[in-house]
N, CA, C and O atoms as a Tripos MOL2 file, in Angstrom:
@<TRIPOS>MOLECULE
protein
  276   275    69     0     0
PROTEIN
NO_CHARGES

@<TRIPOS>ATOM
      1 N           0.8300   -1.2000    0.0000 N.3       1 UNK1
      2 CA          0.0000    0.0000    0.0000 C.3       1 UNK1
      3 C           0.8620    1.2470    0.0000 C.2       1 UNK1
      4 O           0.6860    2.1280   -0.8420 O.2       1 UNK1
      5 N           2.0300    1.3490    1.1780 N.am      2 UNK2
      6 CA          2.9540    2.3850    1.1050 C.3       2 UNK2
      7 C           3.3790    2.6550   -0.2780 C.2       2 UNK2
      8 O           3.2730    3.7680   -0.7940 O.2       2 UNK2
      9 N           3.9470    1.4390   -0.9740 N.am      3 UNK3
     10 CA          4.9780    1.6020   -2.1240 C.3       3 UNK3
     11 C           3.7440    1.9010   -3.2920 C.2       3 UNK3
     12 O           4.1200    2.2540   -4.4100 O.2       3 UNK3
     13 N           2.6550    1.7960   -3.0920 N.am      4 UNK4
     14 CA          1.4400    2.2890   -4.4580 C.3       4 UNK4
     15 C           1.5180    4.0250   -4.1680 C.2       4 UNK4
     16 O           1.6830    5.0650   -4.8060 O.2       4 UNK4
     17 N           1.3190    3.6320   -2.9760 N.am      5 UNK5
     18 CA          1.0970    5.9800   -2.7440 C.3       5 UNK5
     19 C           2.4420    6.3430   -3.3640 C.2       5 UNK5
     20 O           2.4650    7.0380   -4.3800 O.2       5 UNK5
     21 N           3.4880    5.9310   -2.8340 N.am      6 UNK6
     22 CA          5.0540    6.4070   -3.0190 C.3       6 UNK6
     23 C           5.0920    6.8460   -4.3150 C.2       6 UNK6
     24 O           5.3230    7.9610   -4.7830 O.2       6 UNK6
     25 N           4.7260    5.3850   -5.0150 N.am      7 UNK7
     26 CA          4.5280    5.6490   -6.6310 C.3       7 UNK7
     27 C           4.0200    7.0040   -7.4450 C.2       7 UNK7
     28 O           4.5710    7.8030   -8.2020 O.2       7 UNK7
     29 N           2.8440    6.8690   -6.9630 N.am      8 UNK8
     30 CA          1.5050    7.3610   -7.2550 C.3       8 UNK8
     31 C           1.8690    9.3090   -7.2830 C.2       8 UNK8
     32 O           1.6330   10.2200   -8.0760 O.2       8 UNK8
     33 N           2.6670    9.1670   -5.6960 N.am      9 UNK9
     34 CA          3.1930   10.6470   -5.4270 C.3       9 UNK9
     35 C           4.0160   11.2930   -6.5580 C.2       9 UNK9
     36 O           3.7350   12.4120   -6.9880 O.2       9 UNK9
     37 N           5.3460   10.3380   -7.1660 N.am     10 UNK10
     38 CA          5.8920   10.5740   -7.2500 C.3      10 UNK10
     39 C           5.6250   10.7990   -9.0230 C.2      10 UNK10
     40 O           5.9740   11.8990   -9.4510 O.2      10 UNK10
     41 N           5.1340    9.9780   -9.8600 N.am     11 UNK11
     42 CA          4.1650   10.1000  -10.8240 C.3      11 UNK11
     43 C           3.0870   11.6430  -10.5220 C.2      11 UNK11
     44 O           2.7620   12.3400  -11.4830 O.2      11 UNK11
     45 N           2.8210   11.8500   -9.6700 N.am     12 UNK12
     46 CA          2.0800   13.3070   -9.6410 C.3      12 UNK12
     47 C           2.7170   14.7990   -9.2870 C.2      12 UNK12
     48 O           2.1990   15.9100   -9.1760 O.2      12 UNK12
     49 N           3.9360   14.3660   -9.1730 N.am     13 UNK13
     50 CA          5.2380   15.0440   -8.6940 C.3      13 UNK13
     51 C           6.0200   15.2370  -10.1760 C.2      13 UNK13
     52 O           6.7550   16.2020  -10.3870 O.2      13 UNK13
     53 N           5.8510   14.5580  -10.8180 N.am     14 UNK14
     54 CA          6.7610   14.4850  -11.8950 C.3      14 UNK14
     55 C           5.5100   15.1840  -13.1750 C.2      14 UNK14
     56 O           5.8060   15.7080  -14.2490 O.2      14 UNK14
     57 N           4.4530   15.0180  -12.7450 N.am     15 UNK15
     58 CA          3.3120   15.6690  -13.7400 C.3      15 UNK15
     59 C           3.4010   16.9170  -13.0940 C.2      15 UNK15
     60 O           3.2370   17.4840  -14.1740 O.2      15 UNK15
     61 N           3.4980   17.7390  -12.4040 N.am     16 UNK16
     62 CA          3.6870   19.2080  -11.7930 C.3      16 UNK16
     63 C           4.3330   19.6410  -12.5200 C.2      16 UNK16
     64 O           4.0760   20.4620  -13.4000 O.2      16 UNK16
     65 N           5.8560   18.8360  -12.0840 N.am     17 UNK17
     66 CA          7.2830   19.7030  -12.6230 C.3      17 UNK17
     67 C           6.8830   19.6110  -14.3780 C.2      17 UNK17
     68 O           7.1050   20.5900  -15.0900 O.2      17 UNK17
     69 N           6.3920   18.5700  -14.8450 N.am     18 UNK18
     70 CA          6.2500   19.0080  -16.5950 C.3      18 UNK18
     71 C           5.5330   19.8730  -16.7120 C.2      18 UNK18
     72 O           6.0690   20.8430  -17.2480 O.2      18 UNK18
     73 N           4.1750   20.0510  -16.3690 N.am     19 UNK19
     74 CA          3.5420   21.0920  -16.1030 C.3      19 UNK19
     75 C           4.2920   22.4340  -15.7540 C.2      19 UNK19
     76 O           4.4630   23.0000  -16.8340 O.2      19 UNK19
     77 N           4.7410   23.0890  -14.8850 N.am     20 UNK20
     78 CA          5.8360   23.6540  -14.4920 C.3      20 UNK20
     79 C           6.8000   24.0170  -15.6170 C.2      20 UNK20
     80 O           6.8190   25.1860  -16.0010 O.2      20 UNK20
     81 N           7.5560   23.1590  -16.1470 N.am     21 UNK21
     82 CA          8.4660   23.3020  -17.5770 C.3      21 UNK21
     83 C           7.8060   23.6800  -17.9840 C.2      21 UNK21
     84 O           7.4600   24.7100  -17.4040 O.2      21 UNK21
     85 N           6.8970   23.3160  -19.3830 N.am     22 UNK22
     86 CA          5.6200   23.7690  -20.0510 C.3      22 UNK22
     87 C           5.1510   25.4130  -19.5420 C.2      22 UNK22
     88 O           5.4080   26.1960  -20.4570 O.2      22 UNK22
     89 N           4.7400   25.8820  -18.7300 N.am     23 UNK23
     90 CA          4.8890   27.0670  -18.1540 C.3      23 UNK23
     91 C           6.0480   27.9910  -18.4800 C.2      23 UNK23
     92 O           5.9900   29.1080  -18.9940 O.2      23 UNK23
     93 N           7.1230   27.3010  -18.0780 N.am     24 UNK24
     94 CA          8.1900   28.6650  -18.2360 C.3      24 UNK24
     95 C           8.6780   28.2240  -19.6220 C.2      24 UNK24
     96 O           9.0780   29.2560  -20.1610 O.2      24 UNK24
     97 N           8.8060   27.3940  -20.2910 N.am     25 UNK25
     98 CA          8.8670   26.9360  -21.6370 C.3      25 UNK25
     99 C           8.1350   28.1510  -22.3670 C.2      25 UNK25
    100 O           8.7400   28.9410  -23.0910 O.2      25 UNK25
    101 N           6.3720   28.2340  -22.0240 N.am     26 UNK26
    102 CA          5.8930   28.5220  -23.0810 C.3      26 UNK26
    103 C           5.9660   30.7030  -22.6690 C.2      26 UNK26
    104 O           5.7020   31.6240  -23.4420 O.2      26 UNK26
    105 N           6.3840   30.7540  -21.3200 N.am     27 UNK27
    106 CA          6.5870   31.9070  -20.8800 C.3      27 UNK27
    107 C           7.7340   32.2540  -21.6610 C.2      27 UNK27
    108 O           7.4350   32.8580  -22.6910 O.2      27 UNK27
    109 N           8.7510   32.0870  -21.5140 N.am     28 UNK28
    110 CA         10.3770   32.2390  -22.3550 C.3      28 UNK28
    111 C           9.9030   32.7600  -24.0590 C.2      28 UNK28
    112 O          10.1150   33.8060  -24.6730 O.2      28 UNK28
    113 N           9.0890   31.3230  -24.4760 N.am     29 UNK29
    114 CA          8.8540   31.5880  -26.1240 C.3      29 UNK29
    115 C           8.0230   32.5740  -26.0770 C.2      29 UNK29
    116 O           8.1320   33.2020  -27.1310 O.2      29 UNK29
    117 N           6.7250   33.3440  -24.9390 N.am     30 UNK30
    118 CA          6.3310   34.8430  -25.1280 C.3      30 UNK30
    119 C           6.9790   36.1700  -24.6890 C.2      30 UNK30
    120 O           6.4330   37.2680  -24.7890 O.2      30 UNK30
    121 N           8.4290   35.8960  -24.1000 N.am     31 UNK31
    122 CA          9.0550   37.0270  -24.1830 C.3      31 UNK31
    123 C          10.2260   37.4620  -25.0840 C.2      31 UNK31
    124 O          10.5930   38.6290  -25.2180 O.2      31 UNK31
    125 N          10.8810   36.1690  -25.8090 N.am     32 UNK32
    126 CA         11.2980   36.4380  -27.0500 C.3      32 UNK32
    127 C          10.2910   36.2810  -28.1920 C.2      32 UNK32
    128 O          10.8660   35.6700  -29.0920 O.2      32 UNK32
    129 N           9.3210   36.5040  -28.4580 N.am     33 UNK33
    130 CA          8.6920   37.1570  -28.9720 C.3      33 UNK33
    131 C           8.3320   38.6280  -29.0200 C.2      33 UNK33
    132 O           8.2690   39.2730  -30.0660 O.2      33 UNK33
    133 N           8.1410   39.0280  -28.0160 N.am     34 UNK34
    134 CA          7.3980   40.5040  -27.3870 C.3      34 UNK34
    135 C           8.8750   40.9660  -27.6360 C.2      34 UNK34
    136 O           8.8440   41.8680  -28.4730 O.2      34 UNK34
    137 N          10.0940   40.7100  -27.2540 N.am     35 UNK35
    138 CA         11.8480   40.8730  -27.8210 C.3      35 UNK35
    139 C          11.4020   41.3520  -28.8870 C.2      35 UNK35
    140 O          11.0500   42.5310  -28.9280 O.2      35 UNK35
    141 N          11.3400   40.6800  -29.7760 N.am     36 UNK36
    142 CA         11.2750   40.8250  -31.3350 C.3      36 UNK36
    143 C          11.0290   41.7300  -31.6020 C.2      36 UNK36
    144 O          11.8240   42.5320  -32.0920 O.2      36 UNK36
    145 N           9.4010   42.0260  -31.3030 N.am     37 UNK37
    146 CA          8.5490   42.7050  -31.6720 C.3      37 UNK37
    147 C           8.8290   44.1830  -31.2290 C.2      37 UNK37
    148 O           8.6080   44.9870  -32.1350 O.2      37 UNK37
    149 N           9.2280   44.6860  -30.1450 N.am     38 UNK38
    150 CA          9.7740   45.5470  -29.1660 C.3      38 UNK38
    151 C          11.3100   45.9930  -30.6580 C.2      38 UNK38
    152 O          11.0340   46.9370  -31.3970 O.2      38 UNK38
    153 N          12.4060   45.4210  -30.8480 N.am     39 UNK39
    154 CA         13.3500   45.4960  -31.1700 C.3      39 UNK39
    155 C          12.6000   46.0370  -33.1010 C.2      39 UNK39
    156 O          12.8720   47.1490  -33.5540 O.2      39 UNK39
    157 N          11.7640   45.0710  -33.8700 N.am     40 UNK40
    158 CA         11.2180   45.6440  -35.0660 C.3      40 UNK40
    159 C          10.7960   47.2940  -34.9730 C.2      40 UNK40
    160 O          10.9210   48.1350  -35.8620 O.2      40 UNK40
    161 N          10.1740   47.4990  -33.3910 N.am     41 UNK41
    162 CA          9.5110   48.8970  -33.4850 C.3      41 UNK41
    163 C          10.6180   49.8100  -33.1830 C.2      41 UNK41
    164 O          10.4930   50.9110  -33.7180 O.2      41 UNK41
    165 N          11.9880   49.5950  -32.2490 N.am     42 UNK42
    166 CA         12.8940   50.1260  -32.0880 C.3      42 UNK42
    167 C          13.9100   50.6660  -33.5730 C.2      42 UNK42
    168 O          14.6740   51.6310  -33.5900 O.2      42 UNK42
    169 N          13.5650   49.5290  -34.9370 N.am     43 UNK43
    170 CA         14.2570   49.9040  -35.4640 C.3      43 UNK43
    171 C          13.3180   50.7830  -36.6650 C.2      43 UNK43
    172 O          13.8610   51.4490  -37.5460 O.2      43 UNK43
    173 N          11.9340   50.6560  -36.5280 N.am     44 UNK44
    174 CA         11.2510   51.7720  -37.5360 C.3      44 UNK44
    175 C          11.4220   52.6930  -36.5090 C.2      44 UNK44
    176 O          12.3450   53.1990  -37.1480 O.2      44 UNK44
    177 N          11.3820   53.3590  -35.5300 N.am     45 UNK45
    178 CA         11.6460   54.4630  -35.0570 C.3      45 UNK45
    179 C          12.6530   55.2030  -35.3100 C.2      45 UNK45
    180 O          12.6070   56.4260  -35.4440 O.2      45 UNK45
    181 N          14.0670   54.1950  -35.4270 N.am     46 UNK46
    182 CA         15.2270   54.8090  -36.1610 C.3      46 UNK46
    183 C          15.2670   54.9330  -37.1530 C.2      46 UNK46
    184 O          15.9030   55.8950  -37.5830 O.2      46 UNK46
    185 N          14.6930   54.1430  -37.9510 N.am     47 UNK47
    186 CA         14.5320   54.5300  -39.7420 C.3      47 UNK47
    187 C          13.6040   56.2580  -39.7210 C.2      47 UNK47
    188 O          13.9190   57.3950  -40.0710 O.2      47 UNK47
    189 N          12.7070   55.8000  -39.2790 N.am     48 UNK48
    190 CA         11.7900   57.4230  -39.2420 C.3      48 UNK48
    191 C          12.5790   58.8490  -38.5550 C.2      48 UNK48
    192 O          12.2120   59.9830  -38.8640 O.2      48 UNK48
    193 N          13.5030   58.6300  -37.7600 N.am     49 UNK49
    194 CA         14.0690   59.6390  -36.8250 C.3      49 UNK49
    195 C          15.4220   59.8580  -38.0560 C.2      49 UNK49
    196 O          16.1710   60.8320  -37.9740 O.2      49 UNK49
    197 N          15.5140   59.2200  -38.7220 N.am     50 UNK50
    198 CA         17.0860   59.7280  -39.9700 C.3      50 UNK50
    199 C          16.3430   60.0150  -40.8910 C.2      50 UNK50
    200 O          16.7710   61.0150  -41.4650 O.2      50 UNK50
    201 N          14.9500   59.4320  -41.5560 N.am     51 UNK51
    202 CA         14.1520   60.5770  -42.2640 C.3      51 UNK51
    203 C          14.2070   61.7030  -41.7640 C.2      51 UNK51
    204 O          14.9370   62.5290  -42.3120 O.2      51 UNK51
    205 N          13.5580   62.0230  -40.7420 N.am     52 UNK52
    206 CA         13.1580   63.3510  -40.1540 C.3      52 UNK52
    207 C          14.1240   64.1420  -39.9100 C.2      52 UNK52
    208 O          14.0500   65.3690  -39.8450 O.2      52 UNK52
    209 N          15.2620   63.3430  -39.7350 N.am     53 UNK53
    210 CA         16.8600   64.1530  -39.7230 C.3      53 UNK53
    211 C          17.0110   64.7470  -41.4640 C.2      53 UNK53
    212 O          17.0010   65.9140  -41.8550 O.2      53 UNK53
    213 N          17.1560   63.4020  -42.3160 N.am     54 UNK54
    214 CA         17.6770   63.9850  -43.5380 C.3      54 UNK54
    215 C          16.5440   65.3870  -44.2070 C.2      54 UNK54
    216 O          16.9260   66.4240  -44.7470 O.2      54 UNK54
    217 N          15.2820   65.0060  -43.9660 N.am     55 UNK55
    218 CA         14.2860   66.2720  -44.4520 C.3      55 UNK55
    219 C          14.3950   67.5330  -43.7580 C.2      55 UNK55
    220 O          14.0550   68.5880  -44.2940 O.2      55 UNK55
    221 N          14.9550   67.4480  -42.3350 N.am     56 UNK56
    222 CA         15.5740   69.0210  -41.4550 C.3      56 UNK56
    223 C          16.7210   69.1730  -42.2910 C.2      56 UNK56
    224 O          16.7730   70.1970  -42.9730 O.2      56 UNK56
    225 N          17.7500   68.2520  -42.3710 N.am     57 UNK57
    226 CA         18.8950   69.3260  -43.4080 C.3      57 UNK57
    227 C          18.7920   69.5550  -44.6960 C.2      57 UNK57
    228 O          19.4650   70.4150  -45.2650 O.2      57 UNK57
    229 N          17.7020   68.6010  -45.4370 N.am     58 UNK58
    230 CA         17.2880   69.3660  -46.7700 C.3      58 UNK58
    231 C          16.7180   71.0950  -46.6330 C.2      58 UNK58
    232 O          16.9630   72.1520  -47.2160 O.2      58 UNK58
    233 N          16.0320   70.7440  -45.7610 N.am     59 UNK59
    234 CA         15.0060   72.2630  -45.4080 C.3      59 UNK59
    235 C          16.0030   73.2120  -45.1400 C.2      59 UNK59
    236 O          15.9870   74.3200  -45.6750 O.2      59 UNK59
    237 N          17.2860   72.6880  -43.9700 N.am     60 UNK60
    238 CA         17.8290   73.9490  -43.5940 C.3      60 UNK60
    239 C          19.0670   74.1410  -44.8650 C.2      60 UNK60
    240 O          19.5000   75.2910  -44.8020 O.2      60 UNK60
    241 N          19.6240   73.4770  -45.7880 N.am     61 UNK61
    242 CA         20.1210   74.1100  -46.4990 C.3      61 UNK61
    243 C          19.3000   74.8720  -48.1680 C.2      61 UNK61
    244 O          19.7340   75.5640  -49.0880 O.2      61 UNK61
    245 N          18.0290   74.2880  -47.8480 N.am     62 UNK62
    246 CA         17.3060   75.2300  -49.0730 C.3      62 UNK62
    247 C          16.8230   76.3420  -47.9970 C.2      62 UNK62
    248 O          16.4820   77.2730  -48.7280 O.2      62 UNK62
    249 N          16.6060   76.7580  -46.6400 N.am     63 UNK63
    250 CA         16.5930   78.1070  -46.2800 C.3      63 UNK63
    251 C          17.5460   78.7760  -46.1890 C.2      63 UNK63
    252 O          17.3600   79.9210  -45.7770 O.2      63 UNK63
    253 N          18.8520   78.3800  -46.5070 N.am     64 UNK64
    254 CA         20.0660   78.9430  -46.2570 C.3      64 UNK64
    255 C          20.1460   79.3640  -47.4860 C.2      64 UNK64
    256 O          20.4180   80.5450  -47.7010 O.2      64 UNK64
    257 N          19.9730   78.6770  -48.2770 N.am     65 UNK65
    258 CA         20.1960   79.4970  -49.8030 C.3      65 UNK65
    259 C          19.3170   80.2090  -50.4660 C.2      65 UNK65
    260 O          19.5030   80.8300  -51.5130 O.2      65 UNK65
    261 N          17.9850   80.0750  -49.6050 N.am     66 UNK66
    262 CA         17.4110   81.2430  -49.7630 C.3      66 UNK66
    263 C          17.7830   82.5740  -49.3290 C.2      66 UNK66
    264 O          17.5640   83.5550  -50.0400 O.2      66 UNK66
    265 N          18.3730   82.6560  -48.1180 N.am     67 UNK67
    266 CA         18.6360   83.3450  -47.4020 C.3      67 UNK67
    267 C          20.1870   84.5440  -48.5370 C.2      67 UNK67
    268 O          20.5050   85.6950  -48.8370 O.2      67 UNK67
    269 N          20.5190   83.3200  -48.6710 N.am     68 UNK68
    270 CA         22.1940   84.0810  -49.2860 C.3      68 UNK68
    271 C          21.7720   84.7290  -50.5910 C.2      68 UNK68
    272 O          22.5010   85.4630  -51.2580 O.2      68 UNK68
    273 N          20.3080   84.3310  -50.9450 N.am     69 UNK69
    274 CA         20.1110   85.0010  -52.4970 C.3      69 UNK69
    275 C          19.5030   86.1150  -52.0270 C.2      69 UNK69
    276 O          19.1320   86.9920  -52.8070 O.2      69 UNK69
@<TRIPOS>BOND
     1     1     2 1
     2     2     3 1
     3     3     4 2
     4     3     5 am
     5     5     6 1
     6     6     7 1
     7     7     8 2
     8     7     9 am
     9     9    10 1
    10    10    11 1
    11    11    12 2
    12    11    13 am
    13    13    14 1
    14    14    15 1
    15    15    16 2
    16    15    17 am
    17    17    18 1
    18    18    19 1
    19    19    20 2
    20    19    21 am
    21    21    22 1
    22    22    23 1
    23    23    24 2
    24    23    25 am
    25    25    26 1
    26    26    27 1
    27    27    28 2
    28    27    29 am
    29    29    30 1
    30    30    31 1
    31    31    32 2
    32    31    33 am
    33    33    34 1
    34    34    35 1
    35    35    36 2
    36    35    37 am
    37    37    38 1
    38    38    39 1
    39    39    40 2
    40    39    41 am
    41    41    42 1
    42    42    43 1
    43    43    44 2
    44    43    45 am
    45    45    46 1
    46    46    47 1
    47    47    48 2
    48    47    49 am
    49    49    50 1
    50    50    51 1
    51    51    52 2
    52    51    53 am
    53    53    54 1
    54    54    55 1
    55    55    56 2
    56    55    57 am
    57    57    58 1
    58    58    59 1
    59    59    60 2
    60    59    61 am
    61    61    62 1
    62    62    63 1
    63    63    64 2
    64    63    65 am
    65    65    66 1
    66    66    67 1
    67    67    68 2
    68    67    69 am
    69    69    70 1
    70    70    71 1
    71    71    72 2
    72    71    73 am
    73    73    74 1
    74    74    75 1
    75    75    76 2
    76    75    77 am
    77    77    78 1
    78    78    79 1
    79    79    80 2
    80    79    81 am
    81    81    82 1
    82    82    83 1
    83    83    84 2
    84    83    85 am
    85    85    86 1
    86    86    87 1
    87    87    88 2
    88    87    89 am
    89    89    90 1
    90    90    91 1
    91    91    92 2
    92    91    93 am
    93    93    94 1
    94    94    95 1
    95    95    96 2
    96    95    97 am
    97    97    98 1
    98    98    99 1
    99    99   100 2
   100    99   101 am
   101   101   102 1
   102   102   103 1
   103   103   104 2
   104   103   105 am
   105   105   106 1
   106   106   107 1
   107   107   108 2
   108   107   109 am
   109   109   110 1
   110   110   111 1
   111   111   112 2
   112   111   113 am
   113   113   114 1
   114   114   115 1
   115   115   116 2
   116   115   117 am
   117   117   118 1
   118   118   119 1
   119   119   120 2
   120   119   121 am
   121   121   122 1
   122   122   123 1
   123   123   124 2
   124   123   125 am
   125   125   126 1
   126   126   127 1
   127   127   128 2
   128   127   129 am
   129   129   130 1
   130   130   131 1
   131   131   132 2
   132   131   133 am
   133   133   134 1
   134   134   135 1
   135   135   136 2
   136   135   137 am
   137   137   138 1
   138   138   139 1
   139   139   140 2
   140   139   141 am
   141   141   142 1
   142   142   143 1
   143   143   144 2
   144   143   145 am
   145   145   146 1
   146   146   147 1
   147   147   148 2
   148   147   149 am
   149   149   150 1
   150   150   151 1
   151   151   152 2
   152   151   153 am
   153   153   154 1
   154   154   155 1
   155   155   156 2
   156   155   157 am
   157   157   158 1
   158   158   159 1
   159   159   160 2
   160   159   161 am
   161   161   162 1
   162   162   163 1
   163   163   164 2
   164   163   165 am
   165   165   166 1
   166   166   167 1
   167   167   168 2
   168   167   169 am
   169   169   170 1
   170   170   171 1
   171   171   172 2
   172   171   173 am
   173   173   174 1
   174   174   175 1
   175   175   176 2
   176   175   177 am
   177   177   178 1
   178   178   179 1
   179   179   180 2
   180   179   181 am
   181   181   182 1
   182   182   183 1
   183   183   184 2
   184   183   185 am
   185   185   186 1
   186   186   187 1
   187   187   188 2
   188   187   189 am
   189   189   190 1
   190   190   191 1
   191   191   192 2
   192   191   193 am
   193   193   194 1
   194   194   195 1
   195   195   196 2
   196   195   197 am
   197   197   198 1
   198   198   199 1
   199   199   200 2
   200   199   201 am
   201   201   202 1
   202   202   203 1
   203   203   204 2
   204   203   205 am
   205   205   206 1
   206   206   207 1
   207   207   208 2
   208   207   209 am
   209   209   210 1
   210   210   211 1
   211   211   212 2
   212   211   213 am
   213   213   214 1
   214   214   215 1
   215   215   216 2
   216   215   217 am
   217   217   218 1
   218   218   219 1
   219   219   220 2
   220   219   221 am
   221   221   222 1
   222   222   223 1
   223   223   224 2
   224   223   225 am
   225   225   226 1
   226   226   227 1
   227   227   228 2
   228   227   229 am
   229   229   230 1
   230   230   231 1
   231   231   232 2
   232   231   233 am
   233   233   234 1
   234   234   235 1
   235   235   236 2
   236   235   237 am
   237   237   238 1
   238   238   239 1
   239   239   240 2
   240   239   241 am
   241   241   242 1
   242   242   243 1
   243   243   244 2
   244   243   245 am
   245   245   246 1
   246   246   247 1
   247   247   248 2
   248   247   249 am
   249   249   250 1
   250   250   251 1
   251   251   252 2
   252   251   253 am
   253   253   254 1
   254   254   255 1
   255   255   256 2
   256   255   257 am
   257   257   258 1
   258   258   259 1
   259   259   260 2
   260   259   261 am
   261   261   262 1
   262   262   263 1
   263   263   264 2
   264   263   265 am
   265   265   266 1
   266   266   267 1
   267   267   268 2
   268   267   269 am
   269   269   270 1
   270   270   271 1
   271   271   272 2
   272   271   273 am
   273   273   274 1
   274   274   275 1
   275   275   276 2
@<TRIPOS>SUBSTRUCTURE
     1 UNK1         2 RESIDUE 1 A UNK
     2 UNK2         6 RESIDUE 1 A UNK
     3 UNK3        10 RESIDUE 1 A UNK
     4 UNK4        14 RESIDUE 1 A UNK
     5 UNK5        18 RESIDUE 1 A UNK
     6 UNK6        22 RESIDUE 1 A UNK
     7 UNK7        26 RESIDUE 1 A UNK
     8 UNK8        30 RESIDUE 1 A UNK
     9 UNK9        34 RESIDUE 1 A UNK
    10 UNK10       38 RESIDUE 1 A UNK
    11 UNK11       42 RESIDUE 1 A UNK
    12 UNK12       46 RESIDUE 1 A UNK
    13 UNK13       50 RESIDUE 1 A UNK
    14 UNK14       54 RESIDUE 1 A UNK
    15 UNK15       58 RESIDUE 1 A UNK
    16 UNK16       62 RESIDUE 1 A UNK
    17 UNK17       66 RESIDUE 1 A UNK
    18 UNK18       70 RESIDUE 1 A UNK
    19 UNK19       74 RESIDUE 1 A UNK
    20 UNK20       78 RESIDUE 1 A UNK
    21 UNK21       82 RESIDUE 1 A UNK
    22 UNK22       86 RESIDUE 1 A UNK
    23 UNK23       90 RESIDUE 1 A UNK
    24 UNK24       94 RESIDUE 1 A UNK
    25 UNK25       98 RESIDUE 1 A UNK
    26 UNK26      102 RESIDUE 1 A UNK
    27 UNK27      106 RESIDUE 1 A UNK
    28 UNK28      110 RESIDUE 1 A UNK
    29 UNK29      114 RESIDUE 1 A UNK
    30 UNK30      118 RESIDUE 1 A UNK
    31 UNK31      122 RESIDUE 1 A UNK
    32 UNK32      126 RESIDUE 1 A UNK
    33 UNK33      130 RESIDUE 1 A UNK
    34 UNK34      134 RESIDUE 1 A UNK
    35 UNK35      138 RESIDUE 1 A UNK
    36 UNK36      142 RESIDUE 1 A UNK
    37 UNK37      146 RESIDUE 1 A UNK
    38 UNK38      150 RESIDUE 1 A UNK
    39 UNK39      154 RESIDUE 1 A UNK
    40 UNK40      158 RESIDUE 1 A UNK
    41 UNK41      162 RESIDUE 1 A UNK
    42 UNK42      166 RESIDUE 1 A UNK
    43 UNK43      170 RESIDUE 1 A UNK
    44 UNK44      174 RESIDUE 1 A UNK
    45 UNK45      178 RESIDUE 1 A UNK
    46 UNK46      182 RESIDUE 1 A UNK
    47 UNK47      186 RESIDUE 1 A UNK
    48 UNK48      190 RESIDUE 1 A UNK
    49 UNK49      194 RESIDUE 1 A UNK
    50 UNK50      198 RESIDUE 1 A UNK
    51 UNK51      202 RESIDUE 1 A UNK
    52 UNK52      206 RESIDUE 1 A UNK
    53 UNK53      210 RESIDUE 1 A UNK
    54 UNK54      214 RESIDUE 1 A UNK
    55 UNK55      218 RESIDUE 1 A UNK
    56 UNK56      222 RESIDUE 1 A UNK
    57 UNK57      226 RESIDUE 1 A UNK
    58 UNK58      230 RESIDUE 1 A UNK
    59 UNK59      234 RESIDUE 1 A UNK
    60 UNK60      238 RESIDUE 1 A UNK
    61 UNK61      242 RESIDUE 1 A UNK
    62 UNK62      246 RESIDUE 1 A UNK
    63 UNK63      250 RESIDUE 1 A UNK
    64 UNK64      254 RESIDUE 1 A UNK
    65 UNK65      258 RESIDUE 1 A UNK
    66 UNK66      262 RESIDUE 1 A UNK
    67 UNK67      266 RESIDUE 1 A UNK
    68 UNK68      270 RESIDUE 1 A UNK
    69 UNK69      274 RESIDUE 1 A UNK
């Protein structure tokens, strides 16, 4: 009877901890994701911020040469 529970425990002990894995398994694969996704928006922000750079020094050297005419 002891050695059936022992079993039994230890079989329901071992279904936790997979359970458990499975958890931080599937936790891990949703934060390199949200990574990703986080890092894609990090890099259109920099693409858009060197637009917005290169169209300020277009502007400021066509007001400058307005200026000198």
């Amino acid at each position: 009877m002891l050695e059936s529970e022992l079993a039994e425990a230890k079989v329901q002990g071992k279904a936790v901890r997979n359970s458990r894995t499975d958890k931080i398994n599937m936790l891990k694969r949703e934060l390199d994701t949200e990574k990703i996704k986080v890092e894609h928006l990090k890099n259109q922000y920099f693409h858009k911020l060197l637009v917005c750079n290169e169209i300020y020094m277009f502007c400021k050297i066509v007001i400058t040469r307005k200026c000198v005419d």
